[in-house]
N, C-alpha and C positions, 0 to 999 in steps of 0.2 A: 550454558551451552557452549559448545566448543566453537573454535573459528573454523570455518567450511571450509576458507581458502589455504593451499599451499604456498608452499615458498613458488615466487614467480608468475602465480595467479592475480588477474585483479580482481577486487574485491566482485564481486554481482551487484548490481544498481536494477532496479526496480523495473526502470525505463529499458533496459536490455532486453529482461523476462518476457514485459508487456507495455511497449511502447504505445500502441493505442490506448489502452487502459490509463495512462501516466497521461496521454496529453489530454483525453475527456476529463479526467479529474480535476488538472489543470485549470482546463477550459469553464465548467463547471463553478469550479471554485471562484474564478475573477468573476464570472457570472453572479453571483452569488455573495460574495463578498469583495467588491472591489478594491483595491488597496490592501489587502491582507496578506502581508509576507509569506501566510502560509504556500500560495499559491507556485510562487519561484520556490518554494524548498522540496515541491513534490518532486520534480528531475530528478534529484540527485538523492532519494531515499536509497538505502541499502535494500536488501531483499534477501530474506534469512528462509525461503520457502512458502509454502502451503501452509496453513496449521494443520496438525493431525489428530486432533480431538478427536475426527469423526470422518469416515470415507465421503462425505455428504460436507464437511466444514467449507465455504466458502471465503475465509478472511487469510487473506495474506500478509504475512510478518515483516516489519521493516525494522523489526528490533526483536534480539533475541527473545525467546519465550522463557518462563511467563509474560505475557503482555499485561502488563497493565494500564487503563484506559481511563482515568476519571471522568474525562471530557467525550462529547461524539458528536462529531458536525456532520449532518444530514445532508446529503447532497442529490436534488430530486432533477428530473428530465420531465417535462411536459406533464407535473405534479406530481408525479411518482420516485419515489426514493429507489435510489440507484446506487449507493454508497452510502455505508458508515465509514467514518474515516475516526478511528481510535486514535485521541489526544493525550498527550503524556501531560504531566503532573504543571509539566513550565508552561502549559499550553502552546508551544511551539513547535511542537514536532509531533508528525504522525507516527504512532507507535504499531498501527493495523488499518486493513485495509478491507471492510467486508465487502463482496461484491453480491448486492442484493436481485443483480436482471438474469441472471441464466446463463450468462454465458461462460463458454466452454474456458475452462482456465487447466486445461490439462495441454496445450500448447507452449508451455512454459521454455525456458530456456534451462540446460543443467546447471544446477549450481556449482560444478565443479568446469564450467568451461570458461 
């Protein structure tokens, strides 16, 4: 996959896109696993778009595609799963981001701003 950004662009960080969605995950996550580094590295994920498999795909890219995901940490709200968070191979970094509650992720930021 090609680089989005031009010369004198900054790159897109995840948190620009969808700032709410970054700090529930966040939030979530120390919830959930307290002490787990992964939680500080969600800020500053990249953001390579929507995936397009499918008009209906709800998993957002934070690494170029193909994703690949060995790992998936479940991330529930008042028991219900709210997130898959696709884990890469090192288990440290979020490779995708599925969002499993409905909401509208067509608010997005452009990737070219």
């Amino acid at each position: 996959m090609e680089n989005r950004t031009g010369p004198g662009q900054r790159d897109q960080r995840l948190k620009d896109a969808y700032p709410d969605l970054v700090a529930e995950i966040t939030e979530l996550l120390r919830a959930s696993q307290p002490g787990d580094p992964l939680a500080d590295s969600i800020v500053d994920l990249p953001f390579y778009g929507v995936c397009s498999c499918s008009p209906t795909c709800e998993i957002l890219l934070t690494k170029p595609s193909p994703v690949v995901a060995p790992w998936i940490v479940v991330l529930e709200r008042e028991g219900e799963a709210v997130f898959f968070l696709g884990i890469d191979q090192s288990q440290a970094t979020v490779s995708s981001v599925e969002v499993l509650d409905g909401r509208d992720l067509t608010g997005c930021l452009s990737l070219s701003s």
